[in-house]
N, C-alpha and C positions, 0 to 999 in steps of 0.2 A: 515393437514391444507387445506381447501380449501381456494384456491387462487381464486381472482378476479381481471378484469381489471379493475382501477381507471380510467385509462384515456391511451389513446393510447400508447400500447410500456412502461405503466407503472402500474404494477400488485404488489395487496398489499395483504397480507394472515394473519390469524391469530390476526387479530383484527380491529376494527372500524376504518378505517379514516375520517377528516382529525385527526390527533394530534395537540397539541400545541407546539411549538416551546420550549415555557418557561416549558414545561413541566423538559427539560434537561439539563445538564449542560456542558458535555464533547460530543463532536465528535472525535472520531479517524479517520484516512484515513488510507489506504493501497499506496502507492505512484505508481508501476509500472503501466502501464495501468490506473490507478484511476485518481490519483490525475492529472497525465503525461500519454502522448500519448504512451509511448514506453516502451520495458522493457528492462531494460539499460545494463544489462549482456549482451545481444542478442546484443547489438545495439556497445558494444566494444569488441565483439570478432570479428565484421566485419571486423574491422581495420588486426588484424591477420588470415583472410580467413575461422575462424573456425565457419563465423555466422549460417548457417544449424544444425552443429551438435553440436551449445549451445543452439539454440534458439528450437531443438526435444527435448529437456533434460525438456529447461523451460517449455513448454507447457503439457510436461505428468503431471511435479509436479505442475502446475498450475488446472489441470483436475482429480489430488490429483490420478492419475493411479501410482507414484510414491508417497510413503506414507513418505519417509525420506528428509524431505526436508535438514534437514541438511546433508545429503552423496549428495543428487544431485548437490548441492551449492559448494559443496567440487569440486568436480569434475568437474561442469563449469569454478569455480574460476581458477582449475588449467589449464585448457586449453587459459586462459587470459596471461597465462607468452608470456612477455616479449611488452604486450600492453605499449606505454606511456603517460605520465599525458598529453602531445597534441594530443595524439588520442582521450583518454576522452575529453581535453578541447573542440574538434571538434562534437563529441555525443552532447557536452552539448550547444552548439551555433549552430548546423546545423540542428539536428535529433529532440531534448528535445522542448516539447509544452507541457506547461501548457492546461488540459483539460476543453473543454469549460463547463461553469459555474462553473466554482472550487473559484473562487474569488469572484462572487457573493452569493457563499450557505456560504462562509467560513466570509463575510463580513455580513451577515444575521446572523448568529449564533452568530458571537461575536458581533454584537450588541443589541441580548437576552441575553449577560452575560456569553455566552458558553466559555469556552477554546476548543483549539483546539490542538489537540495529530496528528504527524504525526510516523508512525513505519510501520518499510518495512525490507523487506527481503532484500533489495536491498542495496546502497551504499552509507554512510556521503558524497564522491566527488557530487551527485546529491540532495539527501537529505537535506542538510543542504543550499543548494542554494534555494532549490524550501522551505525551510521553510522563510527564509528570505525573499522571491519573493514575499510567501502568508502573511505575518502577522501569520506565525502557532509560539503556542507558547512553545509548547514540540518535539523533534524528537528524535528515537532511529534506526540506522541502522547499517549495515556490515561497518568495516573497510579493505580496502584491504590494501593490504603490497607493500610497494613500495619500491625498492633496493634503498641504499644508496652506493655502493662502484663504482664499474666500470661502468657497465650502470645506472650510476642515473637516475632514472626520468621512471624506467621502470619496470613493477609488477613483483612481485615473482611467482604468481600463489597461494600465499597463505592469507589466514583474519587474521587479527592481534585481539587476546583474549583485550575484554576489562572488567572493573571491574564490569558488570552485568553478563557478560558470554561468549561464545566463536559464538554464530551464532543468530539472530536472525531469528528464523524460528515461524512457529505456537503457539508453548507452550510459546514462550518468548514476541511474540506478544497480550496471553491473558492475562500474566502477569504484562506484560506494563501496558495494560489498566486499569486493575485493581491497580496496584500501585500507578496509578496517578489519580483514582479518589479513594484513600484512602489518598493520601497528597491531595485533593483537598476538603472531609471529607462527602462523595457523595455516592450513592450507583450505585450498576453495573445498577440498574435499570434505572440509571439518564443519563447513557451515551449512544452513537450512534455509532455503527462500520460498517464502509463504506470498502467493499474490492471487489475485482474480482475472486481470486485466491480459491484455497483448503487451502491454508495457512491461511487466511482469518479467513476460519470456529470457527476454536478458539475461538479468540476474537469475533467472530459474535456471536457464542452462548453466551457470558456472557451480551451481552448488551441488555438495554432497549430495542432497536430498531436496527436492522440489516438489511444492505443496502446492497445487490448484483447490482454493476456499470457495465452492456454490460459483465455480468461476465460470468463465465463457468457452463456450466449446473445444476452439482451438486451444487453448490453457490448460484443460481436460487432457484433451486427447495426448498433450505433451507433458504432463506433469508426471513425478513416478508415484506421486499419493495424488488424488483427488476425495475432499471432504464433500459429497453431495448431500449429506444430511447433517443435522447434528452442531454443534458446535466446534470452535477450533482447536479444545483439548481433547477432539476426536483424534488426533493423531498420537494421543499419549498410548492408543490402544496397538499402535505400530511399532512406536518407540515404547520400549521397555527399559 
């Protein structure tokens, strides 16, 4: 595909801009980095000293140089033992920013009709806050395990299996999307998938329209919008 610059810091490939907004009906987000400034594993292993060598793990499988997102997850998760829900409660009031223009493209879409899917590889403790924050009207993420006997209140280092599956990584993120514009009665070509990461790519490839946000190269080089500047209702300038 050759890629062109739309407008500064924002390059669009593989077909005409601008779109129509009404053109679609679903947008997905990717949450770390996307939707949110931080990527929240990185951001509470701090609390336990381990932040350097969670946050080498997240960046290789974020630049997909590690291809199993679910063993690398494993193995950050498990370095989080003994984190507590007030370390996280601290990530989430001190560190966690809502990304600029994420309320504005997300208030813009659902006022063309769109739903809004958020699914991340990341955590329900953040997830489920920033869907409530934004008006999103779907979210699918990781559950961690949180000890209930002697130290209440403080992780196991392990995700707890929920009844879609055990990890949301890549494969479960394109699934998602597609699940829910098959109960929405849509086609993949109807929806928008916004990510940063290699995990991303999945669901980037099944959609209408694929957004790389300040993302990682290879996410660039494959996305048909990338936002290198600017905020995420940079792509309202695409979408018309």
């Amino acid at each position: 595909m050759t890629a062109t610059e739309f407008a500064p810091g924002l390059v669009v490939q593989g077909f005409a801009a601008p779109l129509k907004l009404s053109d679609f009906k679903l947008i997905a987000f990717d949450m770390d980095s996307t939707l949110i400034n931080i990527e929240c594993v990185d951001e509470i292993a701090d609390a336990v000293g381990r932040k350097a060598e969670v946050a080498a793990i997240t960046e290789a499988a974020m630049r997909g140089e590690i291809t199993d997102f679910k063993d690398s997850l494993r193995r950050r998760v498990a370095l989080l033992k003994g984190v507590t829900v007030a370390d996280m409660e601290r990530v989430y009031t001190e560190r966690l920013r809502i990304n600029p223009g994420a309320a504005e493209l997300i208030q813009a879409c659902k006022a063309a009709g769109m739903k809004v899917l958020l699914v991340s590889g990341g955590f329900t403790y953040f997830a489920d806050r920033v869907k409530a924050r934004l008006g999103i009207d779907f979210a699918r993420s990781n559950i961690l395990e949180i000890e209930n006997g002697p130290h209440c209140g403080a992780l196991t280092g392990r995700l707890v299996d929920q009844c879609w599956g055990d990890i949301c990584d890549g494969a479960e993120k394109r699934r998602t999307l597609l699940e829910v514009a098959s109960l929405l009665g849509i086609e993949p070509r109807q929806c928008i998938a916004m990510g940063d990461g290699a995990n991303d790519l999945p669901m980037m490839g099944e959609a209408g329209l694929s957004v790389a946000y300040h993302a990682k190269p290879k996410v660039r080089e494959q996305a048909m919008v990338a936002i290198n500047e600017g905020g995420l209702d940079r792509l309202l300038d695409v979408l018309r």
